[in-house]
MIDRENPA-977745 format. One record per residue: residue number from 1; residue in one letter; chain; z, x, y of N, C-alpha, C, O in turn. Coordinates in pm, 1 decimal. Each point is the difference from the previous one (the first is absolute). Layout:
residues N
+-----+-----+-------+----------+----------+----------+----------+----------+----------+----------+----------+----------+----------+----------+----------+
|   n | res | chain |       nw |       nu |       nv |      caw |      cau |      cav |       cw |       cu |       cv |       ow |       ou |       ov |
+-----+-----+-------+----------+----------+----------+----------+----------+----------+----------+----------+----------+----------+----------+----------+
| NUM |   A |     A |        Z |        X |        Y |        Z |        X |        Y |        Z |        X |        Y |        Z |        X |        Y |
...
+-----+-----+-------+----------+----------+----------+----------+----------+----------+----------+----------+----------+----------+----------+----------+
//
This chain:
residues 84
+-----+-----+-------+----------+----------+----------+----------+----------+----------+----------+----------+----------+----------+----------+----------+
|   n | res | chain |       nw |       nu |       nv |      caw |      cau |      cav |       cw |       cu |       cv |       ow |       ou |       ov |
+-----+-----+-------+----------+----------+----------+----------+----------+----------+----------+----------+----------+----------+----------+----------+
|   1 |   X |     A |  10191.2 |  -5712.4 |  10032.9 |    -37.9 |     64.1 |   -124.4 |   -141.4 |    -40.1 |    -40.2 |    -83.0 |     90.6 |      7.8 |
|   2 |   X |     A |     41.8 |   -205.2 |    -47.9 |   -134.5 |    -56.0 |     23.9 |    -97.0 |     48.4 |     85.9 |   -115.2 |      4.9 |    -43.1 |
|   3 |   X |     A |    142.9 |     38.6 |    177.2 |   -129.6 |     50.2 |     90.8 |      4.0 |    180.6 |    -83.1 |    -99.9 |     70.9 |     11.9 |
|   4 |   X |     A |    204.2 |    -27.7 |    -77.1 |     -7.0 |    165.6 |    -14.4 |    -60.9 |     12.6 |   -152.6 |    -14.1 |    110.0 |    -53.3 |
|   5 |   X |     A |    -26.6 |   -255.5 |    -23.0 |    -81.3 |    -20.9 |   -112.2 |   -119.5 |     -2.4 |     66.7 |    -87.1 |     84.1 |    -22.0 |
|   6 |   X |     A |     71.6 |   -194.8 |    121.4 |   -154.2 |    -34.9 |    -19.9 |    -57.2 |    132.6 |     80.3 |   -116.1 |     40.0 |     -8.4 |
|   7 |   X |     A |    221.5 |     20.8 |     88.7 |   -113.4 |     74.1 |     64.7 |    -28.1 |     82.0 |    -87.0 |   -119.1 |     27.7 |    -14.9 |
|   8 |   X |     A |    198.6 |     23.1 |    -51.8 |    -25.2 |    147.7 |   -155.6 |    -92.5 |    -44.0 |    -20.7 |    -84.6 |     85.5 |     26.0 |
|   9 |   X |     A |     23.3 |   -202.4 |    -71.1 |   -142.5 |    -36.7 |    -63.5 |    -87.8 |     31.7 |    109.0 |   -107.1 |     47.8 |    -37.5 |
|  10 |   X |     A |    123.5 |    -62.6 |    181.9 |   -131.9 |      4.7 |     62.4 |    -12.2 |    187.0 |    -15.3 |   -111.8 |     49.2 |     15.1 |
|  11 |   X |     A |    174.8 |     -0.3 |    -30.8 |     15.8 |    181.6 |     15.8 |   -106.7 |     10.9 |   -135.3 |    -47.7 |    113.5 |      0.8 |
|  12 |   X |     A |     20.2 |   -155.3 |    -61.1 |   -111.2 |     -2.6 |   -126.1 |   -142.3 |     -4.8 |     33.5 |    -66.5 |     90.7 |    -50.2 |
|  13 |   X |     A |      6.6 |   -171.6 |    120.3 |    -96.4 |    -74.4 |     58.6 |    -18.9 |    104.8 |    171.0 |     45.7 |    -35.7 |    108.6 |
|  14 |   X |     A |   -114.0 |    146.9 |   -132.5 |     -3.3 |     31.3 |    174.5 |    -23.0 |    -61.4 |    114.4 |     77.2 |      3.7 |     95.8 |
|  15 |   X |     A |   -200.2 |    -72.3 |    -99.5 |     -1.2 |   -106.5 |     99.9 |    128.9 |    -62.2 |     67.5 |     37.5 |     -0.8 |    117.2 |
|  16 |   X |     A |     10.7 |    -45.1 |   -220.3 |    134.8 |    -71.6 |     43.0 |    125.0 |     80.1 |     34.3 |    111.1 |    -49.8 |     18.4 |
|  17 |   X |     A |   -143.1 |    188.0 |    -11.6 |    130.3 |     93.4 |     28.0 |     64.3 |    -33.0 |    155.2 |    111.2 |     40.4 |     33.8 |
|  18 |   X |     A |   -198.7 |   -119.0 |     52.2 |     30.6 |     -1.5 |    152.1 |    111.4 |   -155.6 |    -14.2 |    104.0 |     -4.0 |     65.7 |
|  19 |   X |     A |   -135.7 |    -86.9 |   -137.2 |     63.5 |   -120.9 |    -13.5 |     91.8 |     59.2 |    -51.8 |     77.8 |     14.2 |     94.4 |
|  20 |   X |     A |    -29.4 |     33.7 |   -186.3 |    108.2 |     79.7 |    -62.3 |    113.8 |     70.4 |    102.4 |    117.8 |    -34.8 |      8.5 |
|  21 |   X |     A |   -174.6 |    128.1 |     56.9 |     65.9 |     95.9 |    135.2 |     42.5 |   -153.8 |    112.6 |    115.6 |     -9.9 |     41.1 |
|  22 |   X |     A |   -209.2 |    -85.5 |     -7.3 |     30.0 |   -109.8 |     35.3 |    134.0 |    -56.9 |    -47.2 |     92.3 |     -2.8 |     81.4 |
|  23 |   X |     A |    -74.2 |    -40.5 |   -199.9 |    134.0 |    -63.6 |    -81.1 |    101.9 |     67.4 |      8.5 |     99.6 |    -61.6 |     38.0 |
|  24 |   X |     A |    -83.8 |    209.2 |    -68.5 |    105.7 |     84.2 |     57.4 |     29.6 |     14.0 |    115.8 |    113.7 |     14.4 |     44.9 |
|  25 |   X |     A |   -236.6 |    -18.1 |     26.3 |     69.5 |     -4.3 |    143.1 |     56.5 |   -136.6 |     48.8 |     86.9 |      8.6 |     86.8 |
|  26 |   X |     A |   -116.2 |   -112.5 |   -121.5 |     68.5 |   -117.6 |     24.8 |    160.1 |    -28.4 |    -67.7 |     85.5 |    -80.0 |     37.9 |
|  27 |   X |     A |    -81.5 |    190.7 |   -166.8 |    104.2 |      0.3 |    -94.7 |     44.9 |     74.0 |     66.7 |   -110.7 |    -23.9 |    -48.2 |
|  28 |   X |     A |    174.5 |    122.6 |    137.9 |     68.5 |    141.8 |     65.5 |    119.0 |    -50.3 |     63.1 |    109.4 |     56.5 |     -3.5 |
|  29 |   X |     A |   -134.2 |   -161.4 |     59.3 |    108.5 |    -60.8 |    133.4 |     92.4 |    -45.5 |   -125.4 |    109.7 |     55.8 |     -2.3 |
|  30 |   X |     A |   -133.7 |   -140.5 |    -93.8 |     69.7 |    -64.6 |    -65.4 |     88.7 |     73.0 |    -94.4 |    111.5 |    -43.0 |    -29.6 |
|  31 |   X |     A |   -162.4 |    156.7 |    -19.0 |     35.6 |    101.7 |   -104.4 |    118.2 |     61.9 |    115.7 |    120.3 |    -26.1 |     -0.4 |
|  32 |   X |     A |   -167.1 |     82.3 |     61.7 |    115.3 |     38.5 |    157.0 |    145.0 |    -56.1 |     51.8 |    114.5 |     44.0 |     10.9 |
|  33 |   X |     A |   -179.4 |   -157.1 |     13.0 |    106.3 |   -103.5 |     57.5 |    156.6 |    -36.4 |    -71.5 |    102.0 |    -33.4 |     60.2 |
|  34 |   X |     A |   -116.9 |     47.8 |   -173.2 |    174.8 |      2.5 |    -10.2 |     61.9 |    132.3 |    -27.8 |    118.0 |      7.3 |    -34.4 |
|  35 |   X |     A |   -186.1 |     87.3 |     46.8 |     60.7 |     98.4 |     23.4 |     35.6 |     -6.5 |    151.2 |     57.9 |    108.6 |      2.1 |
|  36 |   X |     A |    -49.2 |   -148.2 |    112.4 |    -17.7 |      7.8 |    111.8 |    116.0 |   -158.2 |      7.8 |    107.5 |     35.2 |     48.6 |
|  37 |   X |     A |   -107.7 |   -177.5 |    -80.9 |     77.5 |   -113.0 |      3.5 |    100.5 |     -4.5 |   -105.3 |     98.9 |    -72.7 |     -9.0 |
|  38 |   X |     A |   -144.3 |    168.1 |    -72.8 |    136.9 |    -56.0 |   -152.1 |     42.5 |    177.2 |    -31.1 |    -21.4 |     52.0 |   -109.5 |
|  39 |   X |     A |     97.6 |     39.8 |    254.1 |     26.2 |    117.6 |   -121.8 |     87.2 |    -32.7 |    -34.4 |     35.5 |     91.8 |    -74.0 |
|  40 |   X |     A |     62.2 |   -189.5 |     70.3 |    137.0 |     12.6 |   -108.5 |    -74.4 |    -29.4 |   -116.7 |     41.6 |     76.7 |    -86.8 |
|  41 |   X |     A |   -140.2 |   -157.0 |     36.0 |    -50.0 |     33.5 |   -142.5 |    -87.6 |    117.7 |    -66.2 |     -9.8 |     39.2 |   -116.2 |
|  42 |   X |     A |    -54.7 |      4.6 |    247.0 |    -98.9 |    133.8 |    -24.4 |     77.5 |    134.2 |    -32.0 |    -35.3 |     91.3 |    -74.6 |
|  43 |   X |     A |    172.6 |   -105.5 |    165.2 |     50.9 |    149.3 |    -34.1 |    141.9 |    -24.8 |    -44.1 |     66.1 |    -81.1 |     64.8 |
|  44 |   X |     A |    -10.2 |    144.9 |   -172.3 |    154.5 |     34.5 |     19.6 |     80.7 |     63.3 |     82.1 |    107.9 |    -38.7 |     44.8 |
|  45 |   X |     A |   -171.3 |    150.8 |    -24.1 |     63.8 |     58.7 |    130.1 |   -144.2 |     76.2 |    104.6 |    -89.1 |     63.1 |    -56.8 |
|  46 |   X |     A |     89.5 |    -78.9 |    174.8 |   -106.4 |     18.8 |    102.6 |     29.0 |    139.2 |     -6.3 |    112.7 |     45.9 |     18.4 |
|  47 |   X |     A |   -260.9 |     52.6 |    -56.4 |   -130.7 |   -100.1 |      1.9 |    -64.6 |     91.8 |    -96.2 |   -122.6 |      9.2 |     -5.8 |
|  48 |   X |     A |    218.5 |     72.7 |    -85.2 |    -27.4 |     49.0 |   -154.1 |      8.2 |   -100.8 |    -89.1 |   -103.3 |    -30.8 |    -59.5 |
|  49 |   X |     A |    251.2 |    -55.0 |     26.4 |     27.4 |    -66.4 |   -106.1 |    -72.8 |    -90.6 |      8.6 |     29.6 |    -75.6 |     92.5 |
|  50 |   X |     A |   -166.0 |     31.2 |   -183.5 |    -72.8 |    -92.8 |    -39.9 |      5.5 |   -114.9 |    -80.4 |     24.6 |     32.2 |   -116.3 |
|  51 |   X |     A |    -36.5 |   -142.4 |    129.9 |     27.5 |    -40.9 |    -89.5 |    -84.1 |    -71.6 |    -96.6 |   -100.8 |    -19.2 |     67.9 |
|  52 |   X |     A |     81.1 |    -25.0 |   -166.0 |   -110.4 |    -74.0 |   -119.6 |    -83.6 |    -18.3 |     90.6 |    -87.1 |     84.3 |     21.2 |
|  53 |   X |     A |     96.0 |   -189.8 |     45.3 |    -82.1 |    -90.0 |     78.7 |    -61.1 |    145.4 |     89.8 |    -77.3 |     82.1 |    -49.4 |
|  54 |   X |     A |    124.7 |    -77.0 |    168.7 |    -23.2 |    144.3 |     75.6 |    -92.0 |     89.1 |    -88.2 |   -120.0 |      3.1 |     27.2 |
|  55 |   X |     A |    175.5 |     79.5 |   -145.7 |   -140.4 |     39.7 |    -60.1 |   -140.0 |    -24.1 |    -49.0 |    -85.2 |     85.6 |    -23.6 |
|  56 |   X |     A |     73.1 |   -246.5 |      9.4 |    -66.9 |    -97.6 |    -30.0 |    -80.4 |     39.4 |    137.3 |   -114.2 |     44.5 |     11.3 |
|  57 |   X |     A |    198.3 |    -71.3 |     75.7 |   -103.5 |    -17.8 |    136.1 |    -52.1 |    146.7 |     46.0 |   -104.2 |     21.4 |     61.8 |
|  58 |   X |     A |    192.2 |     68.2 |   -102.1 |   -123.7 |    136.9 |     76.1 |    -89.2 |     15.8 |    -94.1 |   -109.8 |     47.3 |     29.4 |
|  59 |   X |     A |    148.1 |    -93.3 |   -193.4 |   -111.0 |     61.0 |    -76.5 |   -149.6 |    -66.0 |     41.0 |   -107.5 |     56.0 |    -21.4 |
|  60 |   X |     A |    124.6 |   -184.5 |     83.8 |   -133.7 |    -38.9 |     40.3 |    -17.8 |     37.2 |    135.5 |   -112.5 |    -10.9 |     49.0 |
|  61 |   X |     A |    186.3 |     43.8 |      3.8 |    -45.6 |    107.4 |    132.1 |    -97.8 |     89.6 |      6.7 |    -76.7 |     24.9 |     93.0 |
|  62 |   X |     A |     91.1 |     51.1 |   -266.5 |     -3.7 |     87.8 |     20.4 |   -164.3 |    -27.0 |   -120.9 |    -84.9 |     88.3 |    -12.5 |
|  63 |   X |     A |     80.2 |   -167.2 |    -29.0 |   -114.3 |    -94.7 |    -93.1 |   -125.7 |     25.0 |     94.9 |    -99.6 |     72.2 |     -3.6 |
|  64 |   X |     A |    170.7 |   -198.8 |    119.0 |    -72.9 |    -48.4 |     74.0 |    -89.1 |    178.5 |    155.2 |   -105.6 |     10.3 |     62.3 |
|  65 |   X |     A |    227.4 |     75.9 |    -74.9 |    -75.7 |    105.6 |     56.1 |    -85.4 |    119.6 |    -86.9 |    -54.8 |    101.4 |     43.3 |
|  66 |   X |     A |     63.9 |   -147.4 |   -168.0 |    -90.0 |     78.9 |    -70.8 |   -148.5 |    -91.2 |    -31.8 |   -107.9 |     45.7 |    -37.6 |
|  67 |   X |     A |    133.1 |   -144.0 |     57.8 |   -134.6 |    -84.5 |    -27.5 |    -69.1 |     26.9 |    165.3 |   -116.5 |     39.2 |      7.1 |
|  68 |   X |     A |    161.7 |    -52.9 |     64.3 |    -78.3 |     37.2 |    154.9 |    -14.6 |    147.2 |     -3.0 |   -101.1 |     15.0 |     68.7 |
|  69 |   X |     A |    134.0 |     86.7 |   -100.4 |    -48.7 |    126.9 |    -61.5 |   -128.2 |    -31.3 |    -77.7 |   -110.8 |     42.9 |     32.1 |
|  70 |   X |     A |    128.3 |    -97.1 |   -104.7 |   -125.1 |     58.5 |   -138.6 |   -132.8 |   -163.5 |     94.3 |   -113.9 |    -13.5 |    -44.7 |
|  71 |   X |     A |    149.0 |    -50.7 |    126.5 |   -100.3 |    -84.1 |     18.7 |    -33.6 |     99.9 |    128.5 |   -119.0 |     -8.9 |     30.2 |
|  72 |   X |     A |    183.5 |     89.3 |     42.0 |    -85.9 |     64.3 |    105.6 |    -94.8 |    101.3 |    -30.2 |   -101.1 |     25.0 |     65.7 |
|  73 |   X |     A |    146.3 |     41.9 |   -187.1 |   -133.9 |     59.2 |    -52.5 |   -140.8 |    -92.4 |    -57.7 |   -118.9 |     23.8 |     21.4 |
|  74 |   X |     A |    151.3 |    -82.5 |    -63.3 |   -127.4 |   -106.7 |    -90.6 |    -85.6 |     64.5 |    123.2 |    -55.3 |    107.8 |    -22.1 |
|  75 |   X |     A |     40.6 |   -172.3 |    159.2 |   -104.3 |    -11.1 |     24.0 |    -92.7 |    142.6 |     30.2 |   -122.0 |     15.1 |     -7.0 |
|  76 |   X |     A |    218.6 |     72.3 |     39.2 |    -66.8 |    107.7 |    -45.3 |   -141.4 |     65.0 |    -88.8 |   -109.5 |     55.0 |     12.1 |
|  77 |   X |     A |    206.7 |   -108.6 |   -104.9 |    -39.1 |     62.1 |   -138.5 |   -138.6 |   -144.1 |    -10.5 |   -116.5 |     34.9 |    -19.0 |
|  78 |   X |     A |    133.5 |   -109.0 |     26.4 |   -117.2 |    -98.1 |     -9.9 |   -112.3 |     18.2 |     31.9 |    -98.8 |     -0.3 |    -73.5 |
|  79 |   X |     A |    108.2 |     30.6 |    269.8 |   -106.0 |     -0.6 |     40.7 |      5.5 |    169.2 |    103.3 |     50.8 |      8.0 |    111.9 |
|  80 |   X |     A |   -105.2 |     89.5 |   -174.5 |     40.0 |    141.4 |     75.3 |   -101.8 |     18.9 |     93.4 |     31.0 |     83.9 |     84.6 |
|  81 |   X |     A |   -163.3 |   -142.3 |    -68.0 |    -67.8 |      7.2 |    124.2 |     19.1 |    -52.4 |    152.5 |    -50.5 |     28.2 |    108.7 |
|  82 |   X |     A |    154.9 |   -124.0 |   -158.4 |     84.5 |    -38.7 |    142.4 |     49.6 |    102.7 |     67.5 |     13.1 |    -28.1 |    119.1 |
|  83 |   X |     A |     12.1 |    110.1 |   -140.2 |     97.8 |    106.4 |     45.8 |   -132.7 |     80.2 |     94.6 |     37.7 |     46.6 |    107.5 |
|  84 |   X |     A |   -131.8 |    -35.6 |   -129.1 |   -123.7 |    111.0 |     42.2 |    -13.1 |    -70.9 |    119.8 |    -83.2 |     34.9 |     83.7 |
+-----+-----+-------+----------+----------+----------+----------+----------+----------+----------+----------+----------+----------+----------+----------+
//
């Protein structure tokens, strides 16, 4: 929970948007992983019935794939003579 604070702050600061995409990507395996070692707590019944926890974990699935969306544009939009 702590790395999905500090990185929100680096998403402020552009420079630092790559350290940011960095922290999530180091955060992915972990956010993952008990869905994959613990489904008797992730699901009630496989592999609709969700449970607290289980929704907890795709909603940052799904956090963590919208922040790698909006950081693959930045650079775009930053620097558009790269592209020429």
């Amino acid at each position: 929970m702590k790395i999905i604070v500090d990185s929100a702050l680096l998403y402020i600061y552009r420079p630092l948007l790559r350290v940011a995409l960095l922290l999530l990507l180091l955060e992915l395996p972990g956010t993952f992983l008990p869905l994959v070692l613990l489904p008797d707590i992730c699901f009630t019944s496989f592999p609709f019935g969700l449970s607290l926890e289980g929704q907890y974990i795709i909603k940052n699935l799904f956090l963590i794939s919208a922040a790698f969306a909006i950081g693959s544009k930045v650079r775009l939009q930053a620097d558009p003579k790269r592209l020429l």
